[in-house]
N, CA, C and O of each residue as an XYZ file, in Angstrom:
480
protein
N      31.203      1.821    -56.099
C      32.087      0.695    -55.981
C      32.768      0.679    -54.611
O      32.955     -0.462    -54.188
N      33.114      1.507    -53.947
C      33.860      1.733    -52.933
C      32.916      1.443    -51.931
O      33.455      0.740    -51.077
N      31.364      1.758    -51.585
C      30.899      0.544    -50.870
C      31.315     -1.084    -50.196
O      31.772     -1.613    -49.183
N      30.739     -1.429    -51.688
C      31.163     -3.115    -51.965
C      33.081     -3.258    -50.937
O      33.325     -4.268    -50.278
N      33.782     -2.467    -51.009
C      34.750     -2.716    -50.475
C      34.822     -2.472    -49.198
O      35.446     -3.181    -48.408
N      34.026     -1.186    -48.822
C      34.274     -1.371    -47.416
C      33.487     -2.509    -46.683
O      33.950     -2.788    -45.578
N      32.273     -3.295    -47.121
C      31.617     -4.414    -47.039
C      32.325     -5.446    -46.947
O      32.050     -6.351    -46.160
N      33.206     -5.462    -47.632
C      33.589     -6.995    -48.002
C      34.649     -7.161    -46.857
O      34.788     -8.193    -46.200
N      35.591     -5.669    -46.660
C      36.626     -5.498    -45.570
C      35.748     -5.876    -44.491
O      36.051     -6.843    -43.792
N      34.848     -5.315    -44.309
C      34.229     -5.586    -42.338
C      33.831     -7.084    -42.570
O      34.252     -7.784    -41.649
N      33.212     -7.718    -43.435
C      32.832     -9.120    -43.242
C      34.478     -9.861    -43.052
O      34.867    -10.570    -42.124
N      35.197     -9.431    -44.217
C      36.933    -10.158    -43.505
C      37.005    -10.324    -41.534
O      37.124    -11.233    -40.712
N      36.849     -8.859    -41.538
C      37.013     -8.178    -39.780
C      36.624     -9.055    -39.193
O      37.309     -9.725    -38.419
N      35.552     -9.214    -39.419
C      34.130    -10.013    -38.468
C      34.505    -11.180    -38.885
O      34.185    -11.713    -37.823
N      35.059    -12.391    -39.738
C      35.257    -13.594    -39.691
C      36.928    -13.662    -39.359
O      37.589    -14.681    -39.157
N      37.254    -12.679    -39.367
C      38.643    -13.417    -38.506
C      38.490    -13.059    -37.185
O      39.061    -13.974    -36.590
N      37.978    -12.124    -36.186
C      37.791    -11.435    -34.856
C      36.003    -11.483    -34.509
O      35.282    -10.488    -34.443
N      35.676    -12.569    -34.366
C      34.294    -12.874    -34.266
C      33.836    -12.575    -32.570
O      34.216    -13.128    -31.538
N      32.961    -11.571    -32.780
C      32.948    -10.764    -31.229
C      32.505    -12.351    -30.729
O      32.070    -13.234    -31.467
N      32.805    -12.461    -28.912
C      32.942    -13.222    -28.206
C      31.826    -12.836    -27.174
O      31.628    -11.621    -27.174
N      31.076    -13.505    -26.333
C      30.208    -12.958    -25.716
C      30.569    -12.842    -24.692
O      31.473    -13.581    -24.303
N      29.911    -11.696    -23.688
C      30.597    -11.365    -22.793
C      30.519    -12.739    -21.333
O      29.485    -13.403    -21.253
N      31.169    -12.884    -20.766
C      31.704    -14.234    -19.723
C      31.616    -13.404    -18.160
O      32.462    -12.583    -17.808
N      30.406    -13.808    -17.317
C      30.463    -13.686    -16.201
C      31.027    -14.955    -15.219
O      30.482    -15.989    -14.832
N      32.019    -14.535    -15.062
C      32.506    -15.499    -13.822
C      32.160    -15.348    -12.625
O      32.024    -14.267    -12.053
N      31.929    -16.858    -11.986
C      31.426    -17.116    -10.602
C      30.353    -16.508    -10.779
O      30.379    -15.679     -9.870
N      29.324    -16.340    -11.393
C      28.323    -16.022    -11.320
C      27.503    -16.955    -10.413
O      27.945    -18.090    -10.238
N      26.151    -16.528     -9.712
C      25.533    -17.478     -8.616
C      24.224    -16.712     -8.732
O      24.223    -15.543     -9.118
N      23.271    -17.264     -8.450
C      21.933    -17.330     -8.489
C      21.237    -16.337     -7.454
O      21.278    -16.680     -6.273
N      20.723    -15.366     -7.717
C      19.944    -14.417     -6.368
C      19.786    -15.101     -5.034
O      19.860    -14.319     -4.086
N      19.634    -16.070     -4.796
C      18.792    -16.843     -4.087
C      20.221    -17.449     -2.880
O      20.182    -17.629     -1.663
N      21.338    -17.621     -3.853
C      22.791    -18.159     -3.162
C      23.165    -17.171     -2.470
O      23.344    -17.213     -1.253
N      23.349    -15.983     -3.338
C      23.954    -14.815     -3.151
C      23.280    -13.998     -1.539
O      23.937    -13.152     -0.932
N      21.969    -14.451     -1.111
C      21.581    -14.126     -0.298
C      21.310    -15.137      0.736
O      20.531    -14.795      1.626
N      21.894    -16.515      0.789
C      21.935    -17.232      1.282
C      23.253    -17.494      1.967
O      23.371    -17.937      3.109
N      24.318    -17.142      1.069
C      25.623    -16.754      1.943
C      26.271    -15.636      2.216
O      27.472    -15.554      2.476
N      25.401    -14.657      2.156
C      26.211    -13.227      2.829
C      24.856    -13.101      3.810
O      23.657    -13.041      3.540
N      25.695    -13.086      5.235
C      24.696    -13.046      6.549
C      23.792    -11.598      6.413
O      22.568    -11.607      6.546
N      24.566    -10.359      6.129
C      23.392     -9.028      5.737
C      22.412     -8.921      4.517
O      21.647     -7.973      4.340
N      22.540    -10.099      3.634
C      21.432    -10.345      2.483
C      20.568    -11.009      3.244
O      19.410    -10.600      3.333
N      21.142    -12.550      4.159
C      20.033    -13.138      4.704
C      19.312    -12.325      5.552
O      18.126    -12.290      5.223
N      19.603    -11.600      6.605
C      19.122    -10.846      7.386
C      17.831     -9.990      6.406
O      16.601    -10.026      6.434
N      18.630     -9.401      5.748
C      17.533     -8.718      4.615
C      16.350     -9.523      3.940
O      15.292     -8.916      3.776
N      16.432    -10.669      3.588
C      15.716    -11.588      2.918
C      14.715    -11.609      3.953
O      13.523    -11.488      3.672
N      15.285    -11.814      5.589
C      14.318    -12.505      6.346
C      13.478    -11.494      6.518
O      12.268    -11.687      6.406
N      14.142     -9.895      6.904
C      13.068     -9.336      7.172
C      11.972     -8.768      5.996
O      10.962     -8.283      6.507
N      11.999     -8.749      4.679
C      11.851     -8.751      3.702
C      10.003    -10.023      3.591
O       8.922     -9.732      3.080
N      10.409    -11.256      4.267
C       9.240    -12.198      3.927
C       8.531    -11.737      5.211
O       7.311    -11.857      5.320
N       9.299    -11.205      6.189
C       8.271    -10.841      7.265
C       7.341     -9.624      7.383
O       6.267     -9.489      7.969
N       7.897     -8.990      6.829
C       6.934     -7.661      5.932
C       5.708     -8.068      5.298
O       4.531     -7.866      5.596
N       6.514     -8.973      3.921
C       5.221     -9.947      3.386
C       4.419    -10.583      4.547
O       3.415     -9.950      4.873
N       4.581    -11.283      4.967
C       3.876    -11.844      5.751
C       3.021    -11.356      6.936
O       2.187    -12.248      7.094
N       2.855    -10.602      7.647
C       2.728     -9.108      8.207
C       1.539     -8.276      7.372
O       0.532     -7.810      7.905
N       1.886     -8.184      5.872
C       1.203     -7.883      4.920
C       0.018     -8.313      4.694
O      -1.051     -7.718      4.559
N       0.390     -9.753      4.654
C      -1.002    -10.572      4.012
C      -1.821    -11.110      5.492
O      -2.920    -11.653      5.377
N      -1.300    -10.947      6.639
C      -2.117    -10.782      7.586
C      -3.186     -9.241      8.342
O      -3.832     -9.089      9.378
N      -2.967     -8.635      7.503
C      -3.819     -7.220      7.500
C      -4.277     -7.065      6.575
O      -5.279     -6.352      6.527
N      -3.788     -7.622      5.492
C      -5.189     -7.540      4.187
C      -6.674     -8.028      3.601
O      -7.318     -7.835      2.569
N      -6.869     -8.840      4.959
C      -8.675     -8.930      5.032
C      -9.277     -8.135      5.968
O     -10.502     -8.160      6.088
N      -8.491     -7.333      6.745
C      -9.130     -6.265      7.416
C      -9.168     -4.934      6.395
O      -9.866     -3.928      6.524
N      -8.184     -5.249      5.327
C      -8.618     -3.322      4.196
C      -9.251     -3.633      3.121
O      -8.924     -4.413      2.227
N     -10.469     -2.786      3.276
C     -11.346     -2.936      2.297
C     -10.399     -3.096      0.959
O      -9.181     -2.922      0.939
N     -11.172     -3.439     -0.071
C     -10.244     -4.034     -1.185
C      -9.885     -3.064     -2.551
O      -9.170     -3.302     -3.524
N     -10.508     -2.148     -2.272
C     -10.624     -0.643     -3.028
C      -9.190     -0.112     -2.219
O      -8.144      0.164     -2.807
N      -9.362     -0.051     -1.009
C      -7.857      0.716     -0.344
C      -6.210     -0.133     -0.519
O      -5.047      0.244     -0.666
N      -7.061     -1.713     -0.378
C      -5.814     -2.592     -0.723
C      -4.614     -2.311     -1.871
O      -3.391     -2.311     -2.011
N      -5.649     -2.115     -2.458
C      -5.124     -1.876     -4.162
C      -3.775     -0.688     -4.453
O      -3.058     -0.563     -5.446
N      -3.797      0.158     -3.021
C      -3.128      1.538     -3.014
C      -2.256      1.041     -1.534
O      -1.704      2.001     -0.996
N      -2.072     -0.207     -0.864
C      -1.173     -0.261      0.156
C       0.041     -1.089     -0.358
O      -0.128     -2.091     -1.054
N       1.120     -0.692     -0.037
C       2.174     -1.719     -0.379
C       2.674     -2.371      1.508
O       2.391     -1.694      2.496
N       3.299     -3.524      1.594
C       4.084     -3.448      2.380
C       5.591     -2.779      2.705
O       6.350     -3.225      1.844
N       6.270     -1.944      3.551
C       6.761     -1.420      3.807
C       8.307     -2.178      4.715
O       8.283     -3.409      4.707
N       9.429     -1.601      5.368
C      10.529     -2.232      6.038
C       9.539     -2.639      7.325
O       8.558     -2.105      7.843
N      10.325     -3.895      7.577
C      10.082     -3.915      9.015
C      11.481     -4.028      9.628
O      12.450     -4.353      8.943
N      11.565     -3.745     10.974
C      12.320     -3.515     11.606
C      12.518     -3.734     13.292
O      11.493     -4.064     13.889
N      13.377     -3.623     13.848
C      13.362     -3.341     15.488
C      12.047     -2.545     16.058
O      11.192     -2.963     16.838
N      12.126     -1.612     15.594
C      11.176      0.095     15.875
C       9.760     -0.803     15.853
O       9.058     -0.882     16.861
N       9.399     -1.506     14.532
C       8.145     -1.448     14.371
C       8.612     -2.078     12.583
O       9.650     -2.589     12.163
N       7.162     -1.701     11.831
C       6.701     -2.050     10.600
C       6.242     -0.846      9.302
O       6.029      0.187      9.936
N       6.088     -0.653      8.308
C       5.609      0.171      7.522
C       4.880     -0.044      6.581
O       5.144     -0.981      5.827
N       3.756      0.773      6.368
C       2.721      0.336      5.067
C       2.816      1.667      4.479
O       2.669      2.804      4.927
N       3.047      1.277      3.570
C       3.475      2.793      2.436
C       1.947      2.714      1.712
O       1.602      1.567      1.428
N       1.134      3.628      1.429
C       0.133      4.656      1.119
C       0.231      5.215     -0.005
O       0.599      6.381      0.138
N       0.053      4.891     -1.200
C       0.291      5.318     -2.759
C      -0.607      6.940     -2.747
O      -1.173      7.214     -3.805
N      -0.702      7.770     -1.809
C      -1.379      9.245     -1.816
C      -1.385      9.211     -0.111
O      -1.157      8.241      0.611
N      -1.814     10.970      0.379
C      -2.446     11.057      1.698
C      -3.722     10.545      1.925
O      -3.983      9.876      2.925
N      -4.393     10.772      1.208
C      -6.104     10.023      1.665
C      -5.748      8.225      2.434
O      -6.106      7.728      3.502
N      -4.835      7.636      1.191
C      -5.193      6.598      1.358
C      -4.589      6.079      3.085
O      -4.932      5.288      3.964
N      -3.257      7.333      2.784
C      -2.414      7.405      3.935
C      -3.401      7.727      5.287
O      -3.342      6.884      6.183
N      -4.139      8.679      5.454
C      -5.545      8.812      6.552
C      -6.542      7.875      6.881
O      -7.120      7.864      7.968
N      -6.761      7.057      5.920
C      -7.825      5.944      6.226
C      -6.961      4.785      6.638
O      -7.582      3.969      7.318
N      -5.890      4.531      6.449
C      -5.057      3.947      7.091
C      -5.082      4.130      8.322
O      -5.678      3.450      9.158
N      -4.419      5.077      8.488
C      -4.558      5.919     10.283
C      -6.005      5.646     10.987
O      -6.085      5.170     12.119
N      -6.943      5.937     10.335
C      -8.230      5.141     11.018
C      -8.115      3.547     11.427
O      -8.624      2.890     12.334
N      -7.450      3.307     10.629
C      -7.657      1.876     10.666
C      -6.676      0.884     11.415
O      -6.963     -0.311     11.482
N      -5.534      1.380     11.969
C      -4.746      0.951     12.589
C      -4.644      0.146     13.968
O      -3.682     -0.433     14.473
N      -5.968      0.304     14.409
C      -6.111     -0.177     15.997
C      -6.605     -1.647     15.251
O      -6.386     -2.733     15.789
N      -7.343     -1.503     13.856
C      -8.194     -2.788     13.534
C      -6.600     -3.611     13.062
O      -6.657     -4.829     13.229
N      -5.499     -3.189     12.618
C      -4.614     -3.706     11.661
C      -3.679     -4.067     12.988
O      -3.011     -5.069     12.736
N      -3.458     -3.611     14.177
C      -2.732     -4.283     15.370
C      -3.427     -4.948     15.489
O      -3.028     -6.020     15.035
N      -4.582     -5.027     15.959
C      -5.468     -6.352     15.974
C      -4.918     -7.712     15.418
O      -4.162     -8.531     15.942
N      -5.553     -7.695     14.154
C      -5.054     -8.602     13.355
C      -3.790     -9.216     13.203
O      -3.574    -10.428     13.217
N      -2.853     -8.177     13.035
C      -1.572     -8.512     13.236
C      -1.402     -9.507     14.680
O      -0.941    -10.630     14.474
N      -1.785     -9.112     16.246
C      -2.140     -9.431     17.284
C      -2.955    -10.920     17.205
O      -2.369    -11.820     17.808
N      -3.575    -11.105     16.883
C      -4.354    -12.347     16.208
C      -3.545    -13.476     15.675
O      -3.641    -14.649     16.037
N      -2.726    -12.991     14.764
C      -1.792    -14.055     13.964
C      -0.357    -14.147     14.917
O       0.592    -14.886     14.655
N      -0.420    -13.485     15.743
C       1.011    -14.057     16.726
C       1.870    -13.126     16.908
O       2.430    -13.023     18.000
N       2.186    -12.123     15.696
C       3.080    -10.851     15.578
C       3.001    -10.022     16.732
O       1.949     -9.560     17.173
N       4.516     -9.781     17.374
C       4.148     -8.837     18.517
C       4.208     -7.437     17.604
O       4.829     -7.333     16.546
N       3.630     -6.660     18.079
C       3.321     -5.596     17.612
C       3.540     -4.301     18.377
O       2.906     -3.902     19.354
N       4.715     -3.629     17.652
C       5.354     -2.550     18.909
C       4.682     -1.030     18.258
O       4.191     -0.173     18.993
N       4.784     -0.882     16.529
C       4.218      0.131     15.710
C       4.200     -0.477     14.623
O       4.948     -1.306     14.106
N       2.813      0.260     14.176
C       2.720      0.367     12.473
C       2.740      2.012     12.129
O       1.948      2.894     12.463
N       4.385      2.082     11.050
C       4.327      3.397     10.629
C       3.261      3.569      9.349
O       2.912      2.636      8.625
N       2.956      4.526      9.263
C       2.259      4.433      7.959
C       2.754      5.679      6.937
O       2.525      6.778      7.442
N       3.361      5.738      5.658
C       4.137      6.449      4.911
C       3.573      6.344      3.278
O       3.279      5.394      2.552
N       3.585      7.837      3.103
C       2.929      7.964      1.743
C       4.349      7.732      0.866
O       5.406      8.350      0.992
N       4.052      6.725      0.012
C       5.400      6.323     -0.939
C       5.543      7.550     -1.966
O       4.555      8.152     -2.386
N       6.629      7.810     -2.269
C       6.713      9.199     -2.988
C       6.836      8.299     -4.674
O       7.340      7.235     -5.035
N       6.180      9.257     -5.262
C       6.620      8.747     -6.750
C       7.819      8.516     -7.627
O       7.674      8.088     -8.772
């Protein structure tokens, strides 16, 4: 019997103090949020230029190696293609005079490509 009562007490609880959901204020959209703070935009920009950078060296890597390159920061210094292992990280390194190239081709000045095995 003493069940039924503590039941009936929490349904009281719960219809007089009916949890409220939680309320983010000023909340704003990823997209704002990096549209008005100048070190997000900065970030954003260099962020699509990576991408972009990216997809201009990816018809020069065979498509077996593609599969294991990510794009990496770019920066002042140069650029980075992170290497999901060392192998993939070495055939990279072979391939780098072909990947300035390309890069060279599409307009990008090209000061370095680091190349970095992404750690797990």
């Amino acid at each position: 019997m003493l069940p039924w009562v503590i039941m009936i007490c929490i349904a009281k609880l719960l219809a007089v103090n009916p949890k409220q959901p939680p309320v983010t204020p000023n909340a704003m959209r990823m997209q704002e949020a990096m549209a008005s703070s100048p070190p997000l935009a900065r970030l954003q920009q260099l962020m699509r230029e990576s991408k972009d950078r990216f997809e201009a060296v990816r018809p020069v890597l065979p498509a077996a190696l593609a599969a294991h390159v990510k794009p990496g920061p770019a920066d002042g210094d140069g650029w980075s293609l992170l290497a999901a292992n060392a192998a993939v990280a070495s055939k990279l390194r072979q391939l780098q005079p072909r990947l300035e190239d390309a890069l060279k081709q599409r307009g990008w000045q090209v000061t370095s490509i680091r190349i970095k095995v992404q750690s797990a």
